[in-house]
N, C-alpha and C positions, 0 to 999 in steps of 0.2 A: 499291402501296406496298411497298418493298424491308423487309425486318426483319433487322437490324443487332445482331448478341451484342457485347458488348463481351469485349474479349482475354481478362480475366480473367474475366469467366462461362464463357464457354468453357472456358478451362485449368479452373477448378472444375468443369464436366460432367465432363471427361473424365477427373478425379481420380474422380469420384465413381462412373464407371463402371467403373475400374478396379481400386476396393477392393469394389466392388458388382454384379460378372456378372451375378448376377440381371435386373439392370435395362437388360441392355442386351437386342437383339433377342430375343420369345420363343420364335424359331427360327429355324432355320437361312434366311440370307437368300434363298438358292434359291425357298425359298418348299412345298419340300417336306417331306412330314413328318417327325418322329422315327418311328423303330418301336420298340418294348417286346416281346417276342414273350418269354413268360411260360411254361415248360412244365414240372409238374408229374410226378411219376415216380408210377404205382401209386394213384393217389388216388381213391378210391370216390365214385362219384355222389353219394350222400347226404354226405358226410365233409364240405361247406363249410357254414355254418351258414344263407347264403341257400335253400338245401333242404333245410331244418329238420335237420338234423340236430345229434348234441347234441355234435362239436367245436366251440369257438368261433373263427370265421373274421372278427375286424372288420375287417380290411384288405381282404379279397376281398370281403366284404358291401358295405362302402362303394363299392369301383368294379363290384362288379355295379349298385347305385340308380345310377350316373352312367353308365350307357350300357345298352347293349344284353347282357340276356342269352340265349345261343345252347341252346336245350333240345332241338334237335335236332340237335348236332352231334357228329360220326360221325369216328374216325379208326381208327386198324390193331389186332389184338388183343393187342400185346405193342410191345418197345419199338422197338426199331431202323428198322421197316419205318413205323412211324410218320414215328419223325426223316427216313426217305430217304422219304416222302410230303411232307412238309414241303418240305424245302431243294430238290424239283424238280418240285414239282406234279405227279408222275406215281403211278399206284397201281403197289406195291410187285412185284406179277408183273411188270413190266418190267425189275425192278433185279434178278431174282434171290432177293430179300431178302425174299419171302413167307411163310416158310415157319417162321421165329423171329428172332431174335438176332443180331448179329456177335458169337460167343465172343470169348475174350481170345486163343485160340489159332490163331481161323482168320488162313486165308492168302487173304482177300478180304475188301473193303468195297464199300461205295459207286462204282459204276463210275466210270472218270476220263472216259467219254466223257459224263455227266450233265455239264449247266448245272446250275449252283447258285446259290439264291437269292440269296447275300452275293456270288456272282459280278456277276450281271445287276446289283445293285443298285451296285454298282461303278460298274459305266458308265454310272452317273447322279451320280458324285459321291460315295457314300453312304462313310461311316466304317462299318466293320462287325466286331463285335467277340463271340465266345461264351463266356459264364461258366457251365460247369455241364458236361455230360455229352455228350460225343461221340457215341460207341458206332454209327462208323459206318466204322470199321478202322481199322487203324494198324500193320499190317504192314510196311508199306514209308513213305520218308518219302511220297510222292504222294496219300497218303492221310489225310494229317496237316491239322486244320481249317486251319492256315496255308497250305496251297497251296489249299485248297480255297475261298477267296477268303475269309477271315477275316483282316483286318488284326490282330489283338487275338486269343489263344488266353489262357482260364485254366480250369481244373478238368482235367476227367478222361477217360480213353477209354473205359475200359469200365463196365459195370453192377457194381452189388450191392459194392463196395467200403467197408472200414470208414472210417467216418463222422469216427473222432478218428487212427487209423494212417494211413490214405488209402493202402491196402494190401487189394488183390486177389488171391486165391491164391498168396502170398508174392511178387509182383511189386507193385514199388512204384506208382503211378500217379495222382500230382498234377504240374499241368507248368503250366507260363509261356510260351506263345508259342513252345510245343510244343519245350519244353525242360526238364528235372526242377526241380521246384521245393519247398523244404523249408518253403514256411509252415509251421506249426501250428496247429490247432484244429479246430473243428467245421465240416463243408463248407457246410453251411448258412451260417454267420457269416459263411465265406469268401466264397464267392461275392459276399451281400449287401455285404460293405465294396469287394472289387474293383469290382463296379458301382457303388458309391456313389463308388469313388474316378476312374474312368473316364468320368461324368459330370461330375464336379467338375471334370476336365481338359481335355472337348472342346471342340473348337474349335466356337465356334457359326458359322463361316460355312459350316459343311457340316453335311448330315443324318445322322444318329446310327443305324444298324441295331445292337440291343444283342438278342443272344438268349439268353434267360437258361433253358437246360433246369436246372432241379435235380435232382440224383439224391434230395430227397425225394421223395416220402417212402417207397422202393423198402425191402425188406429191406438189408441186415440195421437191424434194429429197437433203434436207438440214438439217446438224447438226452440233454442236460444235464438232471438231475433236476428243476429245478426248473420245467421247460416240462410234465411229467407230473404234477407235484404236483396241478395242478387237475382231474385225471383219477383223482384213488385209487379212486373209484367203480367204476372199470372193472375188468374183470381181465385176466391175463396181456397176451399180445403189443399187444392193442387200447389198455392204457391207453399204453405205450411207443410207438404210433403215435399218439395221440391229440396226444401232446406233440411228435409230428415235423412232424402238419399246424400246428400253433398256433406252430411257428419257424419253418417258412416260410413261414406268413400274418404273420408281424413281419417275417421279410427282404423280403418284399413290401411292407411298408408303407414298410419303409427306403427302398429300392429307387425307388419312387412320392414316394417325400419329398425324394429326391436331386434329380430331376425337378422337383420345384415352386421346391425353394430355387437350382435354377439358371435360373429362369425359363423351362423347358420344357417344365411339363406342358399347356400350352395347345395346343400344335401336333405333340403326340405321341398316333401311335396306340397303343394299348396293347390287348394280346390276352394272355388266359389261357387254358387247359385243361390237362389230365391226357390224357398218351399214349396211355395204354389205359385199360378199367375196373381198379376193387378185385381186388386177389386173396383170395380167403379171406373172403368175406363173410360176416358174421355173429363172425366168430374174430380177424381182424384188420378189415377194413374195412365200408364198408357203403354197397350198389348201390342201396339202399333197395327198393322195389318192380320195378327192373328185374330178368330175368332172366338170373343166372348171372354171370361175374365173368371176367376178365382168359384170357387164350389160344382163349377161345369166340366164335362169332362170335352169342351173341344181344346184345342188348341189352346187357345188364349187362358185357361183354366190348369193347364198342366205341364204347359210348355215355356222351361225358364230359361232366362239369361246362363250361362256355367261357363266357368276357364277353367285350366286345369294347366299348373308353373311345376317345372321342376326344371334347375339350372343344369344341362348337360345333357339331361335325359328325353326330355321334350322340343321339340323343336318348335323355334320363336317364330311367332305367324302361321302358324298351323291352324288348320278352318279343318275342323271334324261334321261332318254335314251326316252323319251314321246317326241310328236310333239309337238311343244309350236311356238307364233307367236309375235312379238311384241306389235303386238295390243292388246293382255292380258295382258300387263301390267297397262294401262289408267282405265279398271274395276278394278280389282287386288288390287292398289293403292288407289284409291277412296272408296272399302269397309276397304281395313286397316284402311283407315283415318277415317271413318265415315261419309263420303258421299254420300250424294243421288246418284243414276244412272241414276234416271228419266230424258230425256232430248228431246230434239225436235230431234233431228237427232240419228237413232238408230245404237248400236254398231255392232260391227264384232267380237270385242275383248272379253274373256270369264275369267272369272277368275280363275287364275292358282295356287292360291296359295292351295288349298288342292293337286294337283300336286306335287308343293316342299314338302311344311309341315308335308304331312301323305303317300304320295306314289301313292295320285291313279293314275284313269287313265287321260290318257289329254281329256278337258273339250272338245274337239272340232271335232267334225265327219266329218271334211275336213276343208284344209284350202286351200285359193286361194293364189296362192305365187303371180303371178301377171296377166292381162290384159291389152295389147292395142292392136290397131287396128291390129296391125303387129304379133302379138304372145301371146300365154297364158303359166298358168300350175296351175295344180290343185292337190292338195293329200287330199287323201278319205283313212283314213286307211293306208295298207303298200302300194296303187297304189298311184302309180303319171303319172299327164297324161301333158304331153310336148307339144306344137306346137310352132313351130320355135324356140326350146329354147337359140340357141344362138341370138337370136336379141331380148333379152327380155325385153329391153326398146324401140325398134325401133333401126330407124340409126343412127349411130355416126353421131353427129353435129359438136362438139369443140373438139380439142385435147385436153385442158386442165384437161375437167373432165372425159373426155374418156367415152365409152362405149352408150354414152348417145342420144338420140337426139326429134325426132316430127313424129307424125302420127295425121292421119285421118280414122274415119271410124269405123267399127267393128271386131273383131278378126275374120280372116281366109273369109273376105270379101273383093273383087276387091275395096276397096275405097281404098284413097289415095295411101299409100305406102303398105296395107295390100296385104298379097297372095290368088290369087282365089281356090290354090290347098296346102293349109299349109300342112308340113309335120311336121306327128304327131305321137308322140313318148309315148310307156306305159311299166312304171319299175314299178318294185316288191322291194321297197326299204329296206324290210323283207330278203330279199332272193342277193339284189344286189345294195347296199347303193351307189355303186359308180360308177351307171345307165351304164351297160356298155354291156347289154343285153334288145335291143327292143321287148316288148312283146305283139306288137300292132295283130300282126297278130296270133297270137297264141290264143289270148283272148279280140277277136272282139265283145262280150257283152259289157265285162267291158271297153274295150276303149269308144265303147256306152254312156256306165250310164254315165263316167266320160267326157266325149262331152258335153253331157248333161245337167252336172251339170255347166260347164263351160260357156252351154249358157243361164244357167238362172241367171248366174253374168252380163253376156253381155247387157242383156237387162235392167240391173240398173248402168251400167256405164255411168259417165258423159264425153262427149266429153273431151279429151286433151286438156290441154292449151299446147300451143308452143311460143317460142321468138328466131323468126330468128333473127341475129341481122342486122339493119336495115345498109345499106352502107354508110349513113353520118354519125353515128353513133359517141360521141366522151363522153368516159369515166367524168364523175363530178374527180375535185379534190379531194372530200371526197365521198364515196359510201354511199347513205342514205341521203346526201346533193345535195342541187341544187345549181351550181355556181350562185352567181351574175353574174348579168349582163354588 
């Protein structure tokens, strides 16, 4: 039996679907998903309220209960080498970018011979768009998110910039599709409305890659008064953080709300974490019972908060207790999408999704948290093997981004800043998740193998790049621009 609309039902569908997006497909007809990729600046373990702690998080608590939360997931100890862990699934000794930061001054980022996520997902179709924080160079245009296959550029290049100025060591740095841009307001508000406004416009017959890093809740330590007001209890820097995670657990909920009311939170995957751990735990944030904080490689330095939503696909209240690394998300994503993986430069990152999806085990029989000249750490299993794990980017260069700084040389070798005699540390993080029990000497094989394996990442390490900053040295007007002359 044929079934027959008449004219005017018709014409009324497709009035009603035109005053009504919601209602039409709830994604993209490809049949592939949205991506949401959610990345939080500086955010301490304990700091979301689903790990008791006492900020209130109800937009992160709500889609942590709708899917899967990730407790053993692991990404770089500061910010940049994260972000270039991300956008090429490869760990950060490959890119150079080991060792801290892209300064606002250096004269390198991110290599141009990297594949990049928003690249590969391209040639599947994908709209791809970044709201939030670069900080992966911008020296040269080539290095600019627009060539680096981002259709869509809004927020900022570098770190630690003010919050209401959007002013960087006197160079300006808020841009539009990597071009100066004079909104006004708070980066947080910002962000959340351009995504809210970039949904409300896409096109739904294609897939939506929307990666949102915020520079919260990174120093410098500014909010509208009345996000801290619920925090008087606190004192100093920690109440004025308390009120940076509680705006952008609201821009999130925004952000997530945009998503529903365009009829696309059904077929959107959606991923949260923090880049690195808390800095200043106890003073400003809090690692809870992990050990140590942000530029370290224990625990507390590399191990973040992460959910990971997808309506249908993910099952709600799912606890992923498996090592997982951010660099599985760059594979992960590209087989969702229907992307090759073949490429010139081979991955590190392993694809995690039968992890979430069906329970197994993590795809990965060690993973390297990080390497430079000055420090390593490796986990093989429940061991994790430390050398100098508090200097695990090297030595603080800038106060701004903290933690951070430049090396030369090979791990636990007399070059540059390296030590001839690293001290080297081995947890059972089975038995002692919150390293607080050296097991070096007790189990002198396994510290061994795990030496071992740490020095056969050393010998594919590519030297550091570093950016002293130079003492004539004098900030652009705009960052990413070159004053006239």
């Amino acid at each position: 039996m044929k079934i027959r609309f008449a004219p005017f039902a018709f014409a009324g569908l497709l009035a009603l679907l035109a005053v009504n997006p919601g209602l039409r497909a709830a994604g993209p007809e490809s049949g592939k998903p949205n991506i949401l990729f959610i990345l939080a600046d500086d955010l301490g373990w304990a700091d979301v309220s689903y790990h008791g702690g006492e900020i209130k998080t109800p937009n992160l608590d709500k889609l942590a209960a709708s899917g899967v939360r990730l407790e053993q997931f692991y990404v770089q100890p500061v910010c940049s080498p994260t972000r270039a862990a991300l956008l090429t699934g490869r760990y950060p000794m490959r890119h150079g970018l080991q060792v801290g930061v892209v300064r606002p001054w250096a004269q390198y980022g991110l290599p141009l011979e990297e594949r990049t996520l928003p690249q590969a997902l391209k040639e599947a179709g994908y709209i791809t768009a970044i709201c939030g924080k670069w900080h992966l160079g911008h020296f040269e245009p080539a290095y600019l998110p627009t060539r680096r296959g981002f259709d869509h550029q809004y927020g900022h290049y570098n770190g630690a910039l003010d919050y209401f100025t959007h002013v960087r060591d006197g160079g300006f740095d808020w841009h539009r599709d990597d071009k100066v841009s004079r909104d006004e307001g708070y980066t947080t508000h910002l962000l959340a409305k351009e995504c809210e406004r970039l949904i409300a416009a896409h096109d739904l017959a294609k897939p939506l890659f929307l990666y949102v890093p915020f520079n919260a809740v990174h120093a410098p330590h500014q909010v509208p008064e009345k996000y801290a007001e619920p925090y008087a209890h606190l004192k100093g820097p920690r109440r004025t953080y308390a009120g940076m995670v509680a705006a952008m657990d609201e821009a999130i909920g925004q952000i997530v709300g945009a998503l529903e009311k365009r009829g696309l939170r059904k077929n959107t995957l959606i991923f949260f974490c923090s880049d690195n751990g808390g800095p200043q735990p106890g003073v400003v944030t809090s690692n809870g019972p992990l050990r140590a904080s942000k530029g370290t490689l224990y625990e507390g330095g590399i191990r973040v908060p992460a959910l990971a939503v997808w309506d249908g696909k993910l099952k709600p209240g799912t606890v992923c207790n498996e090592p997982l690394h951010i660099v599985d998300w760059y594979p992960t994503l590209l087989k969702l999408a229907g992307v090759s993986l073949t490429q010139k430069l081979p991955l590190d990152g392993r694809d995690l999704w039968p992890t979430l999806a069906e329970g197994k085990s993590t795809p990965h029989e060690e993973i390297l948290h990080n390497l430079t000249p000055a420090a390593g750490a490796i986990r093989r299993g429940d061991w994790k093997l430390v050398l100098n794990g508090a200097r695990g980017t090297a030595e603080p260069e800038a106060k701004p981004e903290g933690g951070q700084g430049r090396a030369g040389g090979r791990v636990g070798k007399p070059q540059g800043r390296g030590r001839a005699n690293p001290r080297a540390e081995l947890f059972n993080l089975a038995q002692d998740p919150n390293e607080k029990t050296d097991l070096s000497e007790q189990f002198p094989d396994k510290l061994k193998e795990l030496r071992e394996r740490l020095d056969f990442y050393a010998r594919q390490a590519v030297p550091p790049k570093s950016a002293p900053r130079a003492p004539n040295f004098k900030s652009p007007k705009v960052w990413g621009q070159k004053d006239e002359e």
